[in-house]
C-alpha positions as CSV (number, residue, x, y, z in Angstrom):
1,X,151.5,154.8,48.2
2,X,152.0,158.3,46.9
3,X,150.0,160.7,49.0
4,X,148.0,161.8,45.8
5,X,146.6,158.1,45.7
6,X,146.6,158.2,49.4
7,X,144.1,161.6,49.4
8,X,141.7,160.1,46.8
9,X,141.3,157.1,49.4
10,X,139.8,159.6,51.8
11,X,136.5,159.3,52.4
12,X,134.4,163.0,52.0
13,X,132.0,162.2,54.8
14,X,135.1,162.0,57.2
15,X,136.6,164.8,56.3
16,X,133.7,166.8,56.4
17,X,132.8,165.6,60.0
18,X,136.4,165.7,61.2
19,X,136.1,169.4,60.4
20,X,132.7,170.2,61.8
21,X,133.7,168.1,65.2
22,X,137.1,170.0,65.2
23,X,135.7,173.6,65.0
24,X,132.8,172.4,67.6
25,X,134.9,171.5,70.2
26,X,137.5,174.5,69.6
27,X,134.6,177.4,69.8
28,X,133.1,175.5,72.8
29,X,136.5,176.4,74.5
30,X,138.9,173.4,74.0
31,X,142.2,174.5,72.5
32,X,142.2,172.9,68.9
33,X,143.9,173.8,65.5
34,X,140.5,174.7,64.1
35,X,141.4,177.0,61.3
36,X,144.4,175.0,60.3
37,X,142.1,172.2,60.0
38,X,139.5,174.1,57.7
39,X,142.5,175.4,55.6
40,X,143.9,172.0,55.0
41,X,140.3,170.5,54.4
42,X,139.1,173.7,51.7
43,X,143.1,172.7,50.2
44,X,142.6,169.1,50.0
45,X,138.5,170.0,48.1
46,X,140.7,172.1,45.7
47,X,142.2,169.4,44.5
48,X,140.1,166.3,45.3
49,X,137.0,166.3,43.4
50,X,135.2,164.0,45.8
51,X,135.2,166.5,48.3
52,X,132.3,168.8,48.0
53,X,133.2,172.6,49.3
54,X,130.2,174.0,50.3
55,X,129.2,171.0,52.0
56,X,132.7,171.6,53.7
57,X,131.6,175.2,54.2
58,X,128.5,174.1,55.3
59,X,129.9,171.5,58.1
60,X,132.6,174.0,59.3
61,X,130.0,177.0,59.6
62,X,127.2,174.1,61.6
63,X,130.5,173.0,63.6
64,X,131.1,176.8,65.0
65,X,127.5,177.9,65.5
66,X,126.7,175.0,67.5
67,X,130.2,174.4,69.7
68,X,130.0,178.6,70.6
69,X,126.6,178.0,71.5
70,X,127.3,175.0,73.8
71,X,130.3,176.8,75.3
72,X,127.9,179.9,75.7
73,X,125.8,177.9,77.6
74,X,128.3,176.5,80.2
75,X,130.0,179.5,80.6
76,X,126.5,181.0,81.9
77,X,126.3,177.8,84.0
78,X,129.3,177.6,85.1
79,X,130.7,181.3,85.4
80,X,134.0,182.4,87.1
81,X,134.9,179.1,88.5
82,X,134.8,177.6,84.9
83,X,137.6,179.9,83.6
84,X,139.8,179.5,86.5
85,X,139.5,175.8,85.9
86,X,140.2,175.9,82.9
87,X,142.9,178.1,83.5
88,X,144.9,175.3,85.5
89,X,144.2,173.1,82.6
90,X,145.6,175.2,79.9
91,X,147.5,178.0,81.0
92,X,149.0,178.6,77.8
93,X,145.4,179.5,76.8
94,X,143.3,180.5,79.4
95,X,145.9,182.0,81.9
96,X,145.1,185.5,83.9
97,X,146.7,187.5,81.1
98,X,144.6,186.0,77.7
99,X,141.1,185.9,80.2
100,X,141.8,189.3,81.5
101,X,142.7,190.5,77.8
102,X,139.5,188.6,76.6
103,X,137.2,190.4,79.1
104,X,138.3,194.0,78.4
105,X,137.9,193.0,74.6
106,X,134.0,191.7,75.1
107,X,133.4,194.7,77.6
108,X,134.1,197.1,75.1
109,X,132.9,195.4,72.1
110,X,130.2,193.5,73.4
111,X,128.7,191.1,71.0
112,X,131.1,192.9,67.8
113,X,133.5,190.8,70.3
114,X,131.5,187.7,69.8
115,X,131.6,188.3,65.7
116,X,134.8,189.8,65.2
117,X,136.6,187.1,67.9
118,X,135.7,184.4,65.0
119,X,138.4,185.5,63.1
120,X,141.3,186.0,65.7
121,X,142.6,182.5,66.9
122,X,142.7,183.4,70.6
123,X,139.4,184.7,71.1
124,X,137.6,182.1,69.2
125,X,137.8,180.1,72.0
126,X,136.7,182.8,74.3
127,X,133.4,183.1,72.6
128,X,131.2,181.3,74.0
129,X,132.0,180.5,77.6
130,X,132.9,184.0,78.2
131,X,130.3,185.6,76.9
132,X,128.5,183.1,79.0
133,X,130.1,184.1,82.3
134,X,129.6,187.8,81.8
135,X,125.7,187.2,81.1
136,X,125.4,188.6,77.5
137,X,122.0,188.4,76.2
138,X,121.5,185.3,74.2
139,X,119.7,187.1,71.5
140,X,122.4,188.9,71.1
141,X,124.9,186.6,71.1
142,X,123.1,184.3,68.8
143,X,123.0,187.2,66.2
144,X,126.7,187.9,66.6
145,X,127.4,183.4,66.8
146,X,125.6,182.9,63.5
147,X,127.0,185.3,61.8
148,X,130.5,185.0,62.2
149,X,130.3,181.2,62.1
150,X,129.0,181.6,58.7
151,X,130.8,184.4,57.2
152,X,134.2,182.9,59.0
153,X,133.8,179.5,57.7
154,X,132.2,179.9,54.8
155,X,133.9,182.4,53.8
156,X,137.9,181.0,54.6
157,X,136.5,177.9,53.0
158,X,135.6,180.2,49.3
159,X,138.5,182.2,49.6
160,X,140.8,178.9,50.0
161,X,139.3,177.0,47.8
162,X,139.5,179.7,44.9
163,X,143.0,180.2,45.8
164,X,143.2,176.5,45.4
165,X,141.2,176.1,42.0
166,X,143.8,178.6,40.5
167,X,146.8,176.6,42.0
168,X,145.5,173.3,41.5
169,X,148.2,171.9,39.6
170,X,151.1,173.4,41.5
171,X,149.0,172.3,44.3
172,X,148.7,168.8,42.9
173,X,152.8,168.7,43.0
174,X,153.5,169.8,46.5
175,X,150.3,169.4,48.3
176,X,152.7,169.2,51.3
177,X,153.5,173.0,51.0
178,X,150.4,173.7,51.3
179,X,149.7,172.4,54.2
180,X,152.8,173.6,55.7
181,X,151.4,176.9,55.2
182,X,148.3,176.2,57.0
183,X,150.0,175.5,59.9
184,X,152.1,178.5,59.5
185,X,148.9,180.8,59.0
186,X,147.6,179.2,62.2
187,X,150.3,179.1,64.3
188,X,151.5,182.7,63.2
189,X,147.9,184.1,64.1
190,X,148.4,182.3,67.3
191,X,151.8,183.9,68.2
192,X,150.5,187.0,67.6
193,X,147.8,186.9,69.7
194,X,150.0,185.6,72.7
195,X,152.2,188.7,71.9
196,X,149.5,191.3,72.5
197,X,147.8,189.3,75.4
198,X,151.7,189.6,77.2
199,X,151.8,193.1,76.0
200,X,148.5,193.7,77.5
201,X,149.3,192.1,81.0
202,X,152.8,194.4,80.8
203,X,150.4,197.5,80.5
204,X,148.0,196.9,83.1
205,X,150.8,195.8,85.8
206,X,152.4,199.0,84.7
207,X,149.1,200.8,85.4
208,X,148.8,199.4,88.8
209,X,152.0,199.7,90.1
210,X,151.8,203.6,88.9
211,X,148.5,203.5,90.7
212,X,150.0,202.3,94.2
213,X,151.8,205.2,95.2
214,X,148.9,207.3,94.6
215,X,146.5,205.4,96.8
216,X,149.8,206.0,99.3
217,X,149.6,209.6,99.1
C-alpha cells in the first residue's frame, strides 16, 4: 500500500490521543519524543483532511497542561529522592549535570522557568516534578503550566500546519522528508541542550576546584 493510502487509513481520534497521551507522559517527566510527535501529527493534518488541527492543537495543549500538572504534583510528594531515582533510571536525562543545570535555571527564573522550559526539549521534562520538589507555589505554577502548554502547542501546531498548507503538495510527494525533519528538529534541540548542560557541569567543577585552594588558605 502506498503510504498516502496508508495515512488516509488512519483513524483522527488515534492520532489525536496518541499525541495528547505522548506529550502527558513526557511533561510529567518520562523521556518521550513529544515535540517530534506533534510535528509529525500538525504535518500529517496538513495534508490529511480528516484530521482536524485545532482539535490536534487542542489535545496536545490538554496533553501538556495536565501531564506537568501531575508531574508537579509528585515532584512535591516525592521531592529529592524522586530525582535521584529517576536519575538511575535515565541518566542520559536526569543525571547530576541536566538536574543541577535545571535547578539553577528555575532558581533564577522561577515560574518564567516553568513557561519558557515548554519550548526547550530538556527542560520540558523538568517542569513539573521539579518545580514540585523546590515547592513553587501552585498558583504560580499553574499560571506559568497553562500558558505555555497552550501557546507551545497550539502554537507549533499553527505554525506547522501553515507551513504544511503552503507545502501541501510537495508534502503530498515526500511526506517522508518531512518527517525526517521532525526528527531532526527534535533531536537537534535535544543535542543542544545536552551540549550546554555538559558545558554547564564543566563550569561549575571549574568553579569549585578554583574554590578549594581558597578555603586552604
Amino acid at each position: 500500500m502506498h503510504i498516502q493510502e496508508w495515512l488516509e487509513t488512519v483513524p483522527a481520534v488515534s492520532v489525536y490521543l496518541l499525541v495528547g497521551v505522548v506529550i502527558g507522559v513526557e511533561s510529567l517527566g518520562i523521556p518521550l519524543p513529544g515535540e517530534i510527535v506533534l510535528v509529525s501529527a500538525a504535518i500529517l493534518a496538513a495534508t490529511q483532511d480528516h484530521i482536524n488541527p485545532v482539535v490536534l492543537g487542542a489535545c496536545a495543549s490538554a496533553g501538556a497542561i495536565i501531564g506537568d500538572s501531575i508531574g508537579y504534583m509528585i515532584g512535591r510528594k516525592g521531592g529529592q529522592p524522586l530525582l535521584n531515582w529517576a536519575g538511575r533510571k535515565f541518566p542520559k536525562h536526569f543525571g547530576p549535570d541536566h538536574v543541577a543545570m535545571a535547578e539553577e535555571k528555575f532558581e533564577k527564573w522561577g515560574m518564567w522557568a516553568v513557561f519558557f522550559g515548554r519550548f526547550i526539549a530538556l527542560l520540558r521534562i523538568f517542569a513539573g516534578p521539579l518545580s514540585g520538589v523546590l515547592k513553587m507555589p501552585y498558583w504560580k505554577f499553574l499560571i506559568a503550566n497553562v500558558l505555555g502548554g497552550i501557546i507551545w502547542a497550539g502554537g507549533t501546531t499553527a505554525l506547522i500546519y501553515s507551513v504544511g498548507l503552503v507545502a501541501e503538495s510537495w508534502l503530498r510527494r515526500f511526506q517522508w522528508l518531512g518527517l525526517a525533519a521532525a526528527l531532526c528538529f527534535g533531536l537537534g534541540s535535544f543535542l543542544i541542550m545536552k551540549r550546554r548542560a555538559k558545558k554547564a557541569a564543566a563550569e561549575r567543577e571549574a568553579k569549585a576546584q578554583d574554590q578549594v585552594p581558597a578555603a586552604v588558605d
